[in-house]
Legacy VTK file of the C-alpha trace (Angstrom):
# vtk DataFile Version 3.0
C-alpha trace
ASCII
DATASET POLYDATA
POINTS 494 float
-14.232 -22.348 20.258
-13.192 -22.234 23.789
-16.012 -21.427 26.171
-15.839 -20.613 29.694
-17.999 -21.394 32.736
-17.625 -18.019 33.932
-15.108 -14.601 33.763
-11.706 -15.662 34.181
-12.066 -19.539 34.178
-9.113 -19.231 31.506
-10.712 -18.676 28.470
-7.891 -16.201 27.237
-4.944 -18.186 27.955
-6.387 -21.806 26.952
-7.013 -20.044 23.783
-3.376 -18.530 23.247
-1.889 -22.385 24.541
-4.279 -23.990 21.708
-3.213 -21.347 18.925
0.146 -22.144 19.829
-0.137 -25.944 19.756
-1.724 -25.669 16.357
0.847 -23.873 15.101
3.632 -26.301 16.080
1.330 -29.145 14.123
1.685 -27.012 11.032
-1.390 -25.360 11.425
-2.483 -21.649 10.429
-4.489 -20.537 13.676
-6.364 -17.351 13.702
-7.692 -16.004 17.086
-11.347 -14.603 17.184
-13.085 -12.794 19.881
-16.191 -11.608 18.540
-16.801 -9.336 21.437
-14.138 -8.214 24.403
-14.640 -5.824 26.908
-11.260 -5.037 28.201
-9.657 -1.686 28.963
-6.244 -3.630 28.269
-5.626 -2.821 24.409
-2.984 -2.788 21.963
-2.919 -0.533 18.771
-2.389 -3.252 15.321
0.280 -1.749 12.615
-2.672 -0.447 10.654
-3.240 1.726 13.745
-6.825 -0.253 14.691
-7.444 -0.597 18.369
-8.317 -4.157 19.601
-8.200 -6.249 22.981
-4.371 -6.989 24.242
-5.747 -10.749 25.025
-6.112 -11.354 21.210
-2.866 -9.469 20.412
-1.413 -12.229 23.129
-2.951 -14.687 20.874
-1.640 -13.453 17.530
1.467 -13.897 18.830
1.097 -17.408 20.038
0.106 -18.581 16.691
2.949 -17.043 14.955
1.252 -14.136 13.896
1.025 -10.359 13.634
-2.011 -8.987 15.717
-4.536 -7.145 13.422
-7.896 -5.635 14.840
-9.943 -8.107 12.961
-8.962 -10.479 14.819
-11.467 -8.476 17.795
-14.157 -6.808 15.781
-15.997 -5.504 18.919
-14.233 -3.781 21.829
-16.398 -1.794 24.882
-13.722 -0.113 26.819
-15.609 0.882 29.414
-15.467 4.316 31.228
-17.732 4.088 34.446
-21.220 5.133 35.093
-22.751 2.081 33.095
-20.467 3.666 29.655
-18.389 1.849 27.416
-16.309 2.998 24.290
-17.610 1.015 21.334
-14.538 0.035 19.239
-15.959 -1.827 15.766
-13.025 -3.041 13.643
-10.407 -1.204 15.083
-11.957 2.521 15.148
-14.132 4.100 17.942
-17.717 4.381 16.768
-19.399 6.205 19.633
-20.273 5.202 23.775
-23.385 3.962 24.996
-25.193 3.132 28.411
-25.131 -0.529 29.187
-29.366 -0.762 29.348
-28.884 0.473 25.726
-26.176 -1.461 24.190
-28.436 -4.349 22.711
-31.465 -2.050 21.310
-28.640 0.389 19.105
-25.761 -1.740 18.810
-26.723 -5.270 18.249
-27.265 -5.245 14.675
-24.021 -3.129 13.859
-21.863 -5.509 16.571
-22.845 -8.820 14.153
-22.520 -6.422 11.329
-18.619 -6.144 12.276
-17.947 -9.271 13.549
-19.089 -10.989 9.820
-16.601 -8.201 8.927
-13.950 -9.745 10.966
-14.335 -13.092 9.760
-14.434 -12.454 6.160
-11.399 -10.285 6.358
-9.610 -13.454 8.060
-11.232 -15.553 5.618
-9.572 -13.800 2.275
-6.420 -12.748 4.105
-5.737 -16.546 5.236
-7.910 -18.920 3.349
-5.763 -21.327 4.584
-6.664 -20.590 8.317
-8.044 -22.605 11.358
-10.157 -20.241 13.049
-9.621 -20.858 17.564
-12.900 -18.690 18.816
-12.784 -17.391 22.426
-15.988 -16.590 24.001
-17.010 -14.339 26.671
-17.792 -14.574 30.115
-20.337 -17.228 30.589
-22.043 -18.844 27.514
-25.905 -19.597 29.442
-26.570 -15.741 30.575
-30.221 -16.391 30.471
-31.190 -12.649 30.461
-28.598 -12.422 27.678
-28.961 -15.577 25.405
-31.588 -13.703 23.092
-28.848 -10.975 22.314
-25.522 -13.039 22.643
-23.040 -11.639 19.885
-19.776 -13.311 20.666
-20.162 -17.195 22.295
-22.759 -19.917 21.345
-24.679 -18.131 18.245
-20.960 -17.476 16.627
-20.168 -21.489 17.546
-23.612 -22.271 15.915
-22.398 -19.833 12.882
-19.473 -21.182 12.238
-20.550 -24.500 13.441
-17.652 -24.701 15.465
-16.724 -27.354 18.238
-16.546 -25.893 21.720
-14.067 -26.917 24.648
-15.805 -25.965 28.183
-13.352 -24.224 30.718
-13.951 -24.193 34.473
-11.448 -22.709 36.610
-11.288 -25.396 40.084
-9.584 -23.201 42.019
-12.424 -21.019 42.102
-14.348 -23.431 43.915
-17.783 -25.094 43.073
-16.353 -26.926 39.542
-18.937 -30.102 39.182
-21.609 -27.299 39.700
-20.336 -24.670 37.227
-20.306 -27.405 34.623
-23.588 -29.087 35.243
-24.855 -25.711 35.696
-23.519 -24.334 32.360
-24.770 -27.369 30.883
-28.320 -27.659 31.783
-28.880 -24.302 30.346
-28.009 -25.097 27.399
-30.673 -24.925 24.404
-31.109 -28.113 23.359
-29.722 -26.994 19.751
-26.414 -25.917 21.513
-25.521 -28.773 23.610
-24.449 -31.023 20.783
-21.467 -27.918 20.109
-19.763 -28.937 23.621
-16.972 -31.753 22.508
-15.330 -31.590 25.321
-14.802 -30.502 29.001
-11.127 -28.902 30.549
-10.420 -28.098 34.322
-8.096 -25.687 34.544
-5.507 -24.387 37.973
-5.494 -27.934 39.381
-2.827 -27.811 42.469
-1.455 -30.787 43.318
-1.521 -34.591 41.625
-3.792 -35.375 38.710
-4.705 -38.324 40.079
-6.605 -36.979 42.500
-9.181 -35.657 40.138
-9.821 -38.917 38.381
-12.867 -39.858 40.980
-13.932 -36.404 39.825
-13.452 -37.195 35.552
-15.197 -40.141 35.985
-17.957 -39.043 37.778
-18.635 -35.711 35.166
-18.065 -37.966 32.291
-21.098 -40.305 33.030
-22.918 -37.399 34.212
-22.459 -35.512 31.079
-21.742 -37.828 28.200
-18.491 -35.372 27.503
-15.376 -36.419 27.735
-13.406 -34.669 30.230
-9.871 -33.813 27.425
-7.610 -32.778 30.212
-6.675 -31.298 33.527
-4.483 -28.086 33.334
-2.045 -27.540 36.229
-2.159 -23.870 38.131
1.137 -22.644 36.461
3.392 -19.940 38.160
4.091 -18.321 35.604
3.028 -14.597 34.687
0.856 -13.633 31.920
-1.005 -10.467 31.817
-4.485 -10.444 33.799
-7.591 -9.991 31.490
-9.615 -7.774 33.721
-7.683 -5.103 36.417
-9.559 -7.554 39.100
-7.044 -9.776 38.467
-4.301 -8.012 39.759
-5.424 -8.384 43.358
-3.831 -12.152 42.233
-0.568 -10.567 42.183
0.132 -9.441 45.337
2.495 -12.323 46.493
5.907 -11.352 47.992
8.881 -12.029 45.522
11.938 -13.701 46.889
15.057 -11.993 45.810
13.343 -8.552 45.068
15.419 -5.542 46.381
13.277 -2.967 44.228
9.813 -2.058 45.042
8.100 0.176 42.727
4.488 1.326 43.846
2.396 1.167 40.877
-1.158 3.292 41.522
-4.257 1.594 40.928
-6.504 4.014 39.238
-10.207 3.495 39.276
-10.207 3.643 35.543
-6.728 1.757 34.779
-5.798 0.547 31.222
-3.203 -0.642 29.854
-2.153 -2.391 32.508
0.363 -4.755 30.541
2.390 -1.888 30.428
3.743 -3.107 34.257
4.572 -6.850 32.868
7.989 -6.647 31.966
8.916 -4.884 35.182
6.519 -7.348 37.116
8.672 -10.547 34.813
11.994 -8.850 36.187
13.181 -11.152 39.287
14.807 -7.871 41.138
11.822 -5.766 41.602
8.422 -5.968 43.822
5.347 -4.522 42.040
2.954 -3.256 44.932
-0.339 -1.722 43.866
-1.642 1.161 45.670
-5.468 2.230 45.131
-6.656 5.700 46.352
-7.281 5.753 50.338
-4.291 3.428 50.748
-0.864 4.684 52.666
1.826 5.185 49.246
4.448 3.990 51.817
8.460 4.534 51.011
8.969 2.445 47.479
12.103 3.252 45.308
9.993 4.526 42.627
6.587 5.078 41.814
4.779 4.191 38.251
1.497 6.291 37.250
-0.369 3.534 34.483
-2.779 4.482 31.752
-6.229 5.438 32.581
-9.477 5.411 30.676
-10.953 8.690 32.514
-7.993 10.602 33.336
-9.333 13.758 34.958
-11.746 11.193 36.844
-9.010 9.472 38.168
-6.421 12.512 38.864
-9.886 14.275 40.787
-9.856 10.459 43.060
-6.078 11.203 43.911
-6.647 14.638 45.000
-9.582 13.967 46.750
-7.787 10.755 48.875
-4.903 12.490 49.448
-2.641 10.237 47.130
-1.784 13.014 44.427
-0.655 14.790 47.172
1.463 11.764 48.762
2.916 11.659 44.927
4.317 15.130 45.345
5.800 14.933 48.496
7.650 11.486 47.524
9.288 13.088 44.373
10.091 16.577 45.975
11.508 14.809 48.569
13.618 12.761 46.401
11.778 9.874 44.718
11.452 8.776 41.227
7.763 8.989 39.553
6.975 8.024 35.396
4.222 8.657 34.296
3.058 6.234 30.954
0.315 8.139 29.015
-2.405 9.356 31.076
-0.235 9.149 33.913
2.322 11.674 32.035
-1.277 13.539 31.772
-1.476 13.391 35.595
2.288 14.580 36.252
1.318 18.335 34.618
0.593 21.534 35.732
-2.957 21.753 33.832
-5.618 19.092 31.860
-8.157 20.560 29.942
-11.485 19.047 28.888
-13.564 21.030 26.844
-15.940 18.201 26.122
-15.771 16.134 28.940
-14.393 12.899 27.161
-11.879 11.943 29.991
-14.154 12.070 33.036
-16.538 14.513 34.660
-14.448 17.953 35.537
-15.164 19.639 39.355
-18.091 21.999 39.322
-17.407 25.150 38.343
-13.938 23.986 36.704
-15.205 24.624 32.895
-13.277 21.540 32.193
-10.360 22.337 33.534
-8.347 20.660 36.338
-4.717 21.111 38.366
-2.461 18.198 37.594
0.161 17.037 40.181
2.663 19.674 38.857
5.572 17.987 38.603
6.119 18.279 35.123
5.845 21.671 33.421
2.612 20.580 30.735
-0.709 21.342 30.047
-2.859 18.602 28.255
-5.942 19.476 26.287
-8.283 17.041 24.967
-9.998 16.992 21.328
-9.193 15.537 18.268
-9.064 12.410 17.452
-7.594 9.609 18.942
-3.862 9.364 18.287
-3.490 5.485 16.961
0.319 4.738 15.553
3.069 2.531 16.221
6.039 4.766 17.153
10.193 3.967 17.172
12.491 6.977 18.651
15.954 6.898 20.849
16.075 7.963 24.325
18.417 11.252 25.680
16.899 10.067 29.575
18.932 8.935 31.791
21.361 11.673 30.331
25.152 10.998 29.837
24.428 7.567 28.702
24.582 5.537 25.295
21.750 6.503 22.741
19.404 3.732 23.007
16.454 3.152 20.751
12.936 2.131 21.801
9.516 1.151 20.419
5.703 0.898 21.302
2.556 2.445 20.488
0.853 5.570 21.412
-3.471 4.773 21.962
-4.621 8.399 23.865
-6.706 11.257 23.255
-5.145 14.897 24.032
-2.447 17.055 22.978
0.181 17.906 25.614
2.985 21.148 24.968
5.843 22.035 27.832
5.150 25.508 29.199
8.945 26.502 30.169
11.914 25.052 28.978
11.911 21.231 29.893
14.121 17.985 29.139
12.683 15.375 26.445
12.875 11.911 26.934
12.981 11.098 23.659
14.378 12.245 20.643
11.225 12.894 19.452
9.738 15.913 21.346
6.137 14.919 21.519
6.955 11.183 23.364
7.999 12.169 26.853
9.357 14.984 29.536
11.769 14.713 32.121
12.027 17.287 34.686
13.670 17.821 38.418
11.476 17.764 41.308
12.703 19.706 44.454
16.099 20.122 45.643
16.813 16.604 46.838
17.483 14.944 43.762
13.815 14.393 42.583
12.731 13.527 39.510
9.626 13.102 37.022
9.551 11.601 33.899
6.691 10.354 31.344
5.651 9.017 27.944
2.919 8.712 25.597
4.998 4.990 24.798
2.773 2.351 25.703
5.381 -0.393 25.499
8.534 1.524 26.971
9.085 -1.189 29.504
8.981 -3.990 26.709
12.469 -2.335 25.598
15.438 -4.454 27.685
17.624 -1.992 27.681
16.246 1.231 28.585
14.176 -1.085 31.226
17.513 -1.769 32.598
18.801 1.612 32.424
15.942 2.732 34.382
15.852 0.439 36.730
19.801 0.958 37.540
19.299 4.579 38.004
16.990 3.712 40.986
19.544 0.691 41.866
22.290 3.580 42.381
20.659 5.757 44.749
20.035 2.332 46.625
24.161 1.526 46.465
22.929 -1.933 45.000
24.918 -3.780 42.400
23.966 -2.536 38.527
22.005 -4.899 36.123
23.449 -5.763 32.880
21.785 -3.864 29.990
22.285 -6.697 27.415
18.501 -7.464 27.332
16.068 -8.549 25.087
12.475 -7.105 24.441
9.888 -8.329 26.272
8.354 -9.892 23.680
11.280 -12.918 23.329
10.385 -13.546 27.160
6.674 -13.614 26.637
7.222 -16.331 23.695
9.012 -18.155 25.733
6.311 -18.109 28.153
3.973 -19.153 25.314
5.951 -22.211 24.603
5.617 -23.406 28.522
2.267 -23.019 28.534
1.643 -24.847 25.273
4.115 -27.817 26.482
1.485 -27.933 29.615
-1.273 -27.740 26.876
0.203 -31.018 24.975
0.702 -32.674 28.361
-2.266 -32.287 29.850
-4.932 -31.800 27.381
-6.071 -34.434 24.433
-6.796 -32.609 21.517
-7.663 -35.489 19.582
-11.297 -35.694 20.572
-12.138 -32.379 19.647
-9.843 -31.819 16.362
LINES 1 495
494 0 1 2 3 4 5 6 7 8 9 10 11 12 13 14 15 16 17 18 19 20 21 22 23 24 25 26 27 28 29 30 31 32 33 34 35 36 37 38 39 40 41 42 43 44 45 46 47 48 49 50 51 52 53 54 55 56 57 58 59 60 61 62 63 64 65 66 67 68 69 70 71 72 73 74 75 76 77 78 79 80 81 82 83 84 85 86 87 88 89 90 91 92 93 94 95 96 97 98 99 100 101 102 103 104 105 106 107 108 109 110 111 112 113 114 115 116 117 118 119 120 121 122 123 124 125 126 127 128 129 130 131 132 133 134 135 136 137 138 139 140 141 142 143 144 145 146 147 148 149 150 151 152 153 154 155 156 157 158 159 160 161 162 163 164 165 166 167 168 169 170 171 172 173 174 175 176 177 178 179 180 181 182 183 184 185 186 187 188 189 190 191 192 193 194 195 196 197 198 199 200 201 202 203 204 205 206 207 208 209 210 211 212 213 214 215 216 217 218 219 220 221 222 223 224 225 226 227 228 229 230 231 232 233 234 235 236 237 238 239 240 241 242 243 244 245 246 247 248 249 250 251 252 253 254 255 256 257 258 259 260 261 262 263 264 265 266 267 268 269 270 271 272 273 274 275 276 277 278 279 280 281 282 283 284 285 286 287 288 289 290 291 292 293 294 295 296 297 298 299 300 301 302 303 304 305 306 307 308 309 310 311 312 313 314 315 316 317 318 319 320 321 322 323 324 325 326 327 328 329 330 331 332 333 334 335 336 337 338 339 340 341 342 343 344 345 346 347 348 349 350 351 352 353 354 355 356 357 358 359 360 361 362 363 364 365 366 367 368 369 370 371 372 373 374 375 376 377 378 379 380 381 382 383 384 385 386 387 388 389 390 391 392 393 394 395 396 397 398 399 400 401 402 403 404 405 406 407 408 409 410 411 412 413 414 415 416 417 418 419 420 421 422 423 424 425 426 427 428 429 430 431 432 433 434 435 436 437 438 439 440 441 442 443 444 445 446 447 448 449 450 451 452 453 454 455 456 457 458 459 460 461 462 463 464 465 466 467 468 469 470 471 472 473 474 475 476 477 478 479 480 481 482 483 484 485 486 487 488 489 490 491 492 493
């Protein structure tokens, strides 16, 4: 199990660069999160909704993601409310003071699920656990589902994370340590510092001294690599704002209050050409060559927090004036004329609205929500940009709502339910969205898309001959798991 001294000490990605190492020593790893709360999620080919971080993991060991894998997923949707998510299928939302007292007993419930699904699927299997947030919340310890009662479980050795760069390190060990029960210290085997900058060396005063301290061996010292994987928490993207030499493309991307699905935006973020700046409500939308509406978990929350900071209406001007705006799922939502919400399950309506609200209008839809959630890998070719080779692309559609054109309006794809394409204005504006989570991971239509903007720019065209995303994120995988065998001795703990 790898544990972490706090959020975002690493946990995710030490976890993906261990499944990965396993794998090349002719091991079967299986990734386990007992618990994630992530609005980031992927859709498995049995159509079960689970955390993207594990479906990162899957991958690194050589394996197809499956919603096992993540028993328990809280998505959570403001005011204190999560989605619960047990074993791939939405069970209900509750209020955070509540989640223990009525979902405690059916969380374990599904994660012994998990395990013995894993277990009769891949006998074979070397389960790599990744806990969650800190393992010593004191107010939590009682009710902890997913880090040190699942290591005692499974009786599972545990490798300690701290992130240095954060500051503080000798303390967030020590710390973590000493509160410790005195039943689950003997499950730490071994400690790892992770985003060192600069020469090893210079933290062997530092090994030394938390090695006699501690009595566990320190198994390695993990450079701060430069590379890009996808953020487990939306905080992270503040990370991301550094300038990129040789971008000549910036595409605003808006930072909704409720965003999801944010790993959507990694393929254009991996491509060397173009500038991802994120814009959150309140903040000037500036003069970018094209602008990217993301996912969102409360949709008619987040479209009422562009109209109300003036944003939405920053939106229209840029594409009636003659910019580019896509819209991916509830940001196609966003781009209609009308979003209705009978039951309130994508955010709290204006008074008096009866659950209605005014998109941004610049497609010709109207989205109503009900039903259930629509859960399904999809494959379809693309007619947008017109009066171009049929190309054929692939993702997964995870949304709520039903959405019809109103007049006469392009399709994106050849399938008529996956996307609209419409002009905006009479200066060469346009609009376009999916339901495709995944759209960017296609190379080719990336490329088209991307060359579109590149024209009105006079810049040089990209070559289409691209892979999908996914051969570029493997390869990423492999870096980070040579870093893993460089840095890190395994031996200690295996």
């Amino acid at each position: 199990m790898v544990l972490g001294t706090s959020s975002g000490a690493g946990k995710s990605l030490m976890t993906a660069a261990l499944c990965r190492v396993l794998k090349r020593r002719g091991e079967t790893p299986l990734p386990f999160k007992g618990q994630n709360m992530s609005n980031n999620a992927w859709v498995d080919p049995g159509g079960g909704e689970m955390a993207y971080s594990q479906a990162l993991q899957a991958w690194a060991a050589g394996r197809e993601p499956e919603c096992a894998m993540n028993p328990v997923l809280l998505k959570p949707q403001g005011d204190s409310t999560s989605e619960v998510i047990h074993l791939g299928r939405s069970v209900g939302t509750c209020r955070a003071e509540h989640y223990y007292r009525d979902w405690f007993r059916p969380g374990w419930a599904a994660i012994r699920q998990g395990l013995h699904t894993l277990e009769v699927q891949h006998p074979e299997g070397l389960l790599v656990l990744e806990g969650a947030g800190s393992p010593v919340e004191v107010n939590l310890q009682a009710r902890d589902l997913t880090n040190l009662r699942l290591a005692q479980y499974l009786r599972a050795r545990c490798l300690l994370v701290a992130d240095i760069e954060r500051g503080g390190v000798f303390a967030q060990i020590v710390g973590t340590l000493a509160l410790l029960r005195p039943v689950e210290r003997p499950l730490i085997g071994g400690l790892l510092i992770n985003r060192f900058r600069g020469r090893r060396e210079l933290f062997d005063e530092g090994r030394h001294w938390l090695e006699q301290h501690t009595g566990i061996p320190v198994l390695g010292v993990m450079p701060w690599l430069d590379e890009l994987f996808p953020p487990e928490d939306s905080l992270d993207l503040l990370e991301r704002r550094g300038r990129k030499r040789g971008a000549d493309l910036e595409i605003a991307v808006l930072k909704l209050p409720s965003l999801s699905n944010f790993s959507d935006l990694d393929p254009l973020e991996a491509e060397p050409t173009v500038q991802l700046r994120w814009v959150e409500p309140g903040e000037p939308l500036g003069t970018p060559d094209a602008v990217v509406i993301p996912g969102s978990k409360q949709t008619l929350r987040d479209l009422d927090r562009l109209h109300s900071s003036g944003l939405g209406s920053a939106v229209q001007r840029f594409a009636r004036s003659g910019g580019a705006v896509f819209g991916v799922c509830g940001g196609l939502q966003m781009l209609g004329q009308e979003l209705e919400d009978p039951d309130g399950l994508e955010g709290q309506a204006p008074a008096g609205s009866n659950g209605a609200m005014a998109g941004l209008g610049l497609l010709p839809l109207r989205t109503r929500f009900g039903g259930e959630k629509a859960l399904r890998h999809r494959q379809s070719s693309v007619h947008w940009p017109e009066h171009q080779p049929t190309l054929s692309v692939e993702g997964f559609e995870l949304h709520r709502g039903h959405t019809h054109a109103l007049e006469p309006c392009s399709n994106l794809c050849e399938d008529p339910s996956l996307g609209w394409v419409a002009r905006c204005g009479d200066q060469g504006g346009i609009a376009a969205g999916t339901y495709l989570h995944g759209i960017f991971d296609n190379g080719p239509w990336r490329r088209r898309w991307l060359n579109q903007l590149r024209v009105r720019r006079g810049l040089e065209l990209l070559s289409e001959q691209q892979p999908h995303h996914s051969r570029q994120r493997d390869a990423l995988l492999d870096r980070l798991a040579d870093a893993f065998e460089t840095h890190v001795n395994l031996e200690p703990l295996l």
